[in-house]
C-alpha positions in Angstrom: 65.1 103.4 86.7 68.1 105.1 88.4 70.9 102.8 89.3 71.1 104.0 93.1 67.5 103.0 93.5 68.0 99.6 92.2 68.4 96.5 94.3 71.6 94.7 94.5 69.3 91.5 93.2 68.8 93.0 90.3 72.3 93.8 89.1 74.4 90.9 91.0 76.4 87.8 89.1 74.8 84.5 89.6 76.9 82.2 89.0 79.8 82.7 91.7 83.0 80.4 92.1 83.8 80.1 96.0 86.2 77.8 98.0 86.3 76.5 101.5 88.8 76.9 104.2 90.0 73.6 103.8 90.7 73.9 100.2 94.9 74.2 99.9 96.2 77.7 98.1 96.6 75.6 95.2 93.2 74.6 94.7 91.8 78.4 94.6 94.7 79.8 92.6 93.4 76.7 90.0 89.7 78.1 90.1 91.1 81.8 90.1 93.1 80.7 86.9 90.1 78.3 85.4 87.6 81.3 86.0 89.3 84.2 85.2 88.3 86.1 88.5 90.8 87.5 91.2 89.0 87.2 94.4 86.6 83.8 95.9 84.5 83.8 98.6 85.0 81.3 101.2 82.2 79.3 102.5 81.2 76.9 104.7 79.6 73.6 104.2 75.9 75.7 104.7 76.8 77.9 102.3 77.7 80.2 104.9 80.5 83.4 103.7 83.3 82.7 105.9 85.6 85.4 104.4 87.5 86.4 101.0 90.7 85.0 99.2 92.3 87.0 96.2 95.0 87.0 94.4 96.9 89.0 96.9 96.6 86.5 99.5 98.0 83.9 97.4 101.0 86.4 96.6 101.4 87.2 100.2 101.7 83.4 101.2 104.0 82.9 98.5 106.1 85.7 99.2 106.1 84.3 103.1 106.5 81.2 102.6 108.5 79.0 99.7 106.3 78.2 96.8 105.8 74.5 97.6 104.8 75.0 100.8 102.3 77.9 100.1 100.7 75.9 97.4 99.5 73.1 100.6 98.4 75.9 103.2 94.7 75.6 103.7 92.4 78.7 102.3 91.4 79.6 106.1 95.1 80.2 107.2 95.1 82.7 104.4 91.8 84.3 103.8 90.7 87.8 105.1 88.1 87.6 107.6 85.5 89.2 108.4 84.0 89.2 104.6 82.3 92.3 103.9 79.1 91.7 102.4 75.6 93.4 101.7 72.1 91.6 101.5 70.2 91.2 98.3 67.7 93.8 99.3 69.8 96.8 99.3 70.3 99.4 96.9 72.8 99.7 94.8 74.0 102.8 95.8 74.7 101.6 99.5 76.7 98.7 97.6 78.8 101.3 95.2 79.4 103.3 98.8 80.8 100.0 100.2 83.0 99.1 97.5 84.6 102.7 97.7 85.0 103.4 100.7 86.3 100.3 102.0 88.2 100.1 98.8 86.7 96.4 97.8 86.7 94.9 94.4 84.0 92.5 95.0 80.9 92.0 97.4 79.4 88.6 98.1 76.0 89.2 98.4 73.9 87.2 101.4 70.4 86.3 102.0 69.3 87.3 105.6 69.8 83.6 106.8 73.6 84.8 106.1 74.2 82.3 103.1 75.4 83.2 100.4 73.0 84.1 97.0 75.7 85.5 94.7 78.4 88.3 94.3 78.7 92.0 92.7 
């Protein structure tokens, strides 16, 4: 089977850390660290992809703000929104096209309900 006919479902992580927006900056950069990953999702309580915090984010609220008081911001104040995501049922190709173009390192991937299943 070709890659670029494939479905996202069939390629995608299953097991995917997230946060919420009221988690604090320190809280994520404690999964980041726990889980060896540079990006989370951010959902709601339904499971719902709010938007994306990486590593970058934490940086940039560090860099803005003194450490101490970056490390109590809440996730939302910090987390780039709208999250770019893809359904389950696309192809792969369509999700390699995402993640180049729009120069993305990861891509929660939703069900049509708009929670989330996983990430690529």
């Amino acid at each position: 089977m070709i890659l670029g006919n494939m479905q996202v479902l069939e390629i995608m992580k299953t097991h995917v850390v997230k946060t919420t927006p009221d988690a604090t900056l320190a809280e994520a950069a404690d999964l980041l660290d726990l889980y060896q990953t540079t990006g989370l999702p951010v959902v709601d309580a339904a499971g719902c992809v709010q938007g994306m915090l990486a590593e970058c984010d934490i940086l940039r609220a560090v860099r803005e703000l003194s450490g101490s008081v970056a490390r109590s911001q809440p996730v939302r104040d910090w987390m780039t929104i709208p999250a770019i995501c893809i359904g389950e049922n696309e192809e792969v190709g369509q999700a390699a096209r995402l993640l180049n173009e729009m120069g993305l390192k990861r891509l929660p991937v939703i069900y049509r309900n708009g929670e989330e299943s996983s990430a690529c």
